[in-house]
N, C-alpha and C positions, 0 to 999 in steps of 0.2 A: 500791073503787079502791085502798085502801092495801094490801087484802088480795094484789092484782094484781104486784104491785109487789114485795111480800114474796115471794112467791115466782119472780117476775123473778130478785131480786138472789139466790135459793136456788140457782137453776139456772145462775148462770153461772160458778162456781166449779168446778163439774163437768164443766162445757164445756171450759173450758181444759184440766182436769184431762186430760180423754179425748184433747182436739187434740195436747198435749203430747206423750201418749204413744203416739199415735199417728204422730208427726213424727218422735221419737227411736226409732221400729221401723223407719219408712220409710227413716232415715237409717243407721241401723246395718247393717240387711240391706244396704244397697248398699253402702257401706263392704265388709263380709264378701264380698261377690259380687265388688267389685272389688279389692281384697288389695295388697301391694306388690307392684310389680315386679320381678323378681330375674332373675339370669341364671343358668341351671342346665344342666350339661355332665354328658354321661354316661361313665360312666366304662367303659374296654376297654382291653384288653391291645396292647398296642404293643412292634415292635423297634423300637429307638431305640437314638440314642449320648445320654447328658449330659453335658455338660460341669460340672463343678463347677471352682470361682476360688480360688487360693492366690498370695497376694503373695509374690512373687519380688523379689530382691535379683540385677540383671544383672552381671556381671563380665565382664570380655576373660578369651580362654581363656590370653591371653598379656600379662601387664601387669606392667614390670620399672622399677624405682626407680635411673633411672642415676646411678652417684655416683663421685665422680674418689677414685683409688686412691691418689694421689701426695698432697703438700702445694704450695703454690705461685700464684701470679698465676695467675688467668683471663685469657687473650692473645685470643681470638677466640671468638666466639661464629659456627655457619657455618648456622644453622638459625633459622627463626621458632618460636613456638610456633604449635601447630598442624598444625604441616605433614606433609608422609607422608616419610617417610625408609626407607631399603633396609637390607640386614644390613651391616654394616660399612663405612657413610657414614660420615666425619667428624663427629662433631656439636657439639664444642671443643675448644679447643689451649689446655694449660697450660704455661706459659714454662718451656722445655726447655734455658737455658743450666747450671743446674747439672746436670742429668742428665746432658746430653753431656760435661762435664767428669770425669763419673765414669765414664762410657765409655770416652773419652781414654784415663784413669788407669789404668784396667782393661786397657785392650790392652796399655799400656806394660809392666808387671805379666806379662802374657804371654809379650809375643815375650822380655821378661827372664830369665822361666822355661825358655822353649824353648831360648834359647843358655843357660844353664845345662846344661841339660840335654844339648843338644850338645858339650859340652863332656866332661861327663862318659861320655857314651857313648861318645867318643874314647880318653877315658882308660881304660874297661874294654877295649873292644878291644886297646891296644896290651898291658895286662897279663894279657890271656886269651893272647895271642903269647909273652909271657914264659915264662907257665904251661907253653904247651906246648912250648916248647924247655927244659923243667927249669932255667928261669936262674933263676925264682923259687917259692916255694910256691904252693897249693892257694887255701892259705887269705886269699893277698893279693886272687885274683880272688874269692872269694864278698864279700871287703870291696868292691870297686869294684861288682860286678854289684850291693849292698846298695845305694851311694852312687846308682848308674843309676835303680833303683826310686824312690828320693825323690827324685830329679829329677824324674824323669817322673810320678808324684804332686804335684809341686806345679805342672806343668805344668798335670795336669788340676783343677788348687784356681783355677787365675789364669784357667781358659778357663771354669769355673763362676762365678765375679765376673765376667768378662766377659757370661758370657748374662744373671747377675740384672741388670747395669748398664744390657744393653738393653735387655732386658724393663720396665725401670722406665720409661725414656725412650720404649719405646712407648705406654706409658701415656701420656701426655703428649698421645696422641692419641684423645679417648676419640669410641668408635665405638658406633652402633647393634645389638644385641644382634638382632636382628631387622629383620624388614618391618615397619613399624608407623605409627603417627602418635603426633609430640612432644606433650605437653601443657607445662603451666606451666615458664616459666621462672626462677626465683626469683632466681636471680644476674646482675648483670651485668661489661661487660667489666672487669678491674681490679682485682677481687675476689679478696680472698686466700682460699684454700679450705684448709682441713683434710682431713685425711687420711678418706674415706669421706662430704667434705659432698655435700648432695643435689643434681646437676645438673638434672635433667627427671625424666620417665616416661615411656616409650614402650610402646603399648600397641598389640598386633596387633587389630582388628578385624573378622577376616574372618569367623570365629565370636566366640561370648559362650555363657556361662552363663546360664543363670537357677536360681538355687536358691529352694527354697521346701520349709516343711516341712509334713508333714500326721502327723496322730495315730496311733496303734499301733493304734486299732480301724480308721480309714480304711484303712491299710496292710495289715490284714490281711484285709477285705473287698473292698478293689480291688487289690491289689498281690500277695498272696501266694497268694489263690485258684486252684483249678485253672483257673476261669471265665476268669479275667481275667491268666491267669500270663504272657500274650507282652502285658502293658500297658506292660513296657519298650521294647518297639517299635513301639506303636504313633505316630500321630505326634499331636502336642499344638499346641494354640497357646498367643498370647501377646496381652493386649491390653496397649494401651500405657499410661501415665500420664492421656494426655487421651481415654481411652475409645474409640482407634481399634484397630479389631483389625491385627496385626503379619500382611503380609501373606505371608511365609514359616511353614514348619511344622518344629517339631523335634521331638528324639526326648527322651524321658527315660531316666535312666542313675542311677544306685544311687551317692549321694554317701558315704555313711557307712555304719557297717557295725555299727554301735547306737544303741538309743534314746536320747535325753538322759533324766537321771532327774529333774531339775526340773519338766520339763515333757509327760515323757511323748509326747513328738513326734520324727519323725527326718523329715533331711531328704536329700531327693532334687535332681538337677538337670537341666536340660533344655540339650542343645545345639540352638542356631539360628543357624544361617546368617546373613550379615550381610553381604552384596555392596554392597549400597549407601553402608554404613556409618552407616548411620539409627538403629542402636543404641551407645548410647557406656559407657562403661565406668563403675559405680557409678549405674547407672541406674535405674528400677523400674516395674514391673508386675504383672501379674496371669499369671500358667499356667492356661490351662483343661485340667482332667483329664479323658480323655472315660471314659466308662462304658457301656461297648455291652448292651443289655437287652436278649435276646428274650425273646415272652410275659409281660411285666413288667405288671404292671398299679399304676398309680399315681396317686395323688392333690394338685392343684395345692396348695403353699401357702395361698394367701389365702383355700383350704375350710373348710380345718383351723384347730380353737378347742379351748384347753385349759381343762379345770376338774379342780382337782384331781389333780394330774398323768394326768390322760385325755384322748387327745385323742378329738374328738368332727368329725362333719360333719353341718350338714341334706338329709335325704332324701324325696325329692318323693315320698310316698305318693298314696292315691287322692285325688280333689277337690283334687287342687292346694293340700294341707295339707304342712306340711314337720314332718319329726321327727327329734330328734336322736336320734347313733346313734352308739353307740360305736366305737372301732376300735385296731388295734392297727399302730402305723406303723413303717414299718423306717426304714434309715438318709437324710437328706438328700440329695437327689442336686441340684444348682440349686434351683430353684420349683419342685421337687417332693418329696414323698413316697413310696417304697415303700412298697406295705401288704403288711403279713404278713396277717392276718387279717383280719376283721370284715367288710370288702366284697367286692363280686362284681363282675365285671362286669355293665354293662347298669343298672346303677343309677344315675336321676336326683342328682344333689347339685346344691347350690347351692355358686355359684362364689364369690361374694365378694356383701360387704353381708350377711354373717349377724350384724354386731352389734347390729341395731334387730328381730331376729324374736326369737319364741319359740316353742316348742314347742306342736304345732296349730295355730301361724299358719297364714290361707288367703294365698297369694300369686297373682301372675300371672307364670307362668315363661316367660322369653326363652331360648330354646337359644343357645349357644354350641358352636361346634365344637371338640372336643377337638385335632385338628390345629392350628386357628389359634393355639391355645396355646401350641403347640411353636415353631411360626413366630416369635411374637412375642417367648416367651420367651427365643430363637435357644439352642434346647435338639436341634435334631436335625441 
């Protein structure tokens, strides 16, 4: 009985031993047979445009800093801020009593001049008469025709004090430099203003700038290429502050005409349209640059994993194992990749979720359609 027993308790150490490891094969193997789930896109050559985003700084193509020319009271104010004004409205009256006074003065100063002057042209006539009746010399009339000259010189000294005297006193009315619309008005009525203080701004709105700057290698892979040499006609968008795209398209245009050397960047700017007025002036957004690819073959972002300065993707080999694969990637275009080298078309990759694999992982690959990509990534 005890011998029975003795070996009972021998045999069931070995029991579990085998249950064990036969449990942890049952469960592994199916583990391995069923793998994670990944989403895996193949990759082909596509004509496509990209757009790649450069923060723009928006400007009016027309934005002037109106400032009273004169010294003097602010009399009227004839404008809101805000509001749309024409070329040569009204837009304040500064108190014009001593201007016109020196107007006055100034004319007085002339018609003074002119009978001067009348005067003395009287007097050289009756002495050119002399002249030539031999009553008197030669040399009396070149004296009077001398005196004639500086009359009529200072004629013309008192009818130029007469135009500055106007001129100043039109000032007095200071007018819109343009079509535009007022912004702030910092003064009010009563205010004594100095000579150049700042009255408004008025800023055309019917176009704007957007300048933005991009780097000397971007520049010279999308801008200076023979590929892509009419990019300054092509037309661009804009998306705006809160992430809506600008529902007008401009064009780009060559702002400068060298690099900064701090930064190694030069920048470009875009004209767009502005009918509605929905763009204001010192505004900001984004420029998408488009990038027209044929035959390009390319790899999404969120494939691509660096080590070591390499970038790398996983490639769906046979048995739904994935292996990393080196590559050699060209410039950023959006959420994507140029590959120079290393891949081909028609090769499985895995799309995203390659942080939790490793190399010979079995997975279970979910296709993804290389279009919906484009779509989503609003890349074509």
């Amino acid at each position: 009985m005890l011998m029975k027993k003795a070996w009972s308790y021998l045999w069931m150490p070995i029991l579990c031993v085998f249950a064990c490891k036969s449990s942890g094969s049952n469960s592994s193997t199916a583990d391995g047979e069923k793998g994670k789930q990944v989403p895996v896109v193949t990759l082909s050559t596509i004509d496509t445009v990209l757009y790649t985003d450069y923060i723009a700084d928006i400007q009016a193509v027309k934005n002037v800093e109106v400032r009273s020319r004169l010294q003097g009271f602010l009399d009227q104010i004839y404008v809101d801020e805000g509001a749309a004004v024409t070329k040569g409205q009204i837009l304040f009256k500064i108190n014009d009593e001593e201007y016109r006074a020196e107007v006055s003065k100034a004319q007085a100063a002339l018609n003074n001049a002119i009978a001067d002057a009348k005067i003395v042209e009287v007097e050289a006539t009756r002495v050119k008469a002399l002249v030539d009746k031999n009553i008197i010399s030669k040399t009396d009339l070149d004296v009077a025709q001398a005196q004639l000259n500086a009359a009529q010189a200072r004629v013309q000294e008192a009818r130029s004090v007469l135009q500055h005297a106007q001129t100043r006193l039109s000032f007095t009315n200071v007018r819109s430099p343009f079509n535009g619309r007022i912004d702030r008005i910092p003064l009010k009525v009563g205010s004594l203003l100095g000579e150049g203080a700042l009255l408004t701004t008025v800023s055309d709105l019917q176009e704007v700038f957007a300048y933005f700057d991009i780097s000397e290698t971007e520049y010279l892979q999308n801008i200076a290429s023979k590929q892509n040499e009419s990019i300054l006609a092509q037309p661009v968008k804009l998306t705006l502050a809160d992430g809506q795209e600008y529902p007008y398209e401009g064009r780009v245009e060559l702002a400068e005409s060298e690099f900064e050397a701090s930064t190694g960047s030069i920048s470009l700017r875009a004209r767009f349209p502005n009918p509605d007025r929905l763009l204001k002036h010192g505004a900001t957004g984004k420029v998408k640059l488009p990038h027209r690819l044929e035959g390009a073959l390319i790899v999404p972002q969120k494939a691509v994993f660096e080590i070591q300065d390499h970038t790398y993707v996983y490639v769906l080999a046979d048995s739904n194992k994935v292996k990393m694969h080196s590559f050699e990637a060209g410039p950023r275009l959006g959420y994507f990749y140029l590959i120079n080298s290393g891949l081909k078309a028609g090769q499985k990759i895995v799309y995203e979720g390659s942080q939790g694999l490793k190399d010979g992982a079995t997975v279970r690959p979910r296709p993804v359609s290389f279009d919906s990509l484009l779509v989503h990534q609003d890349m074509n």
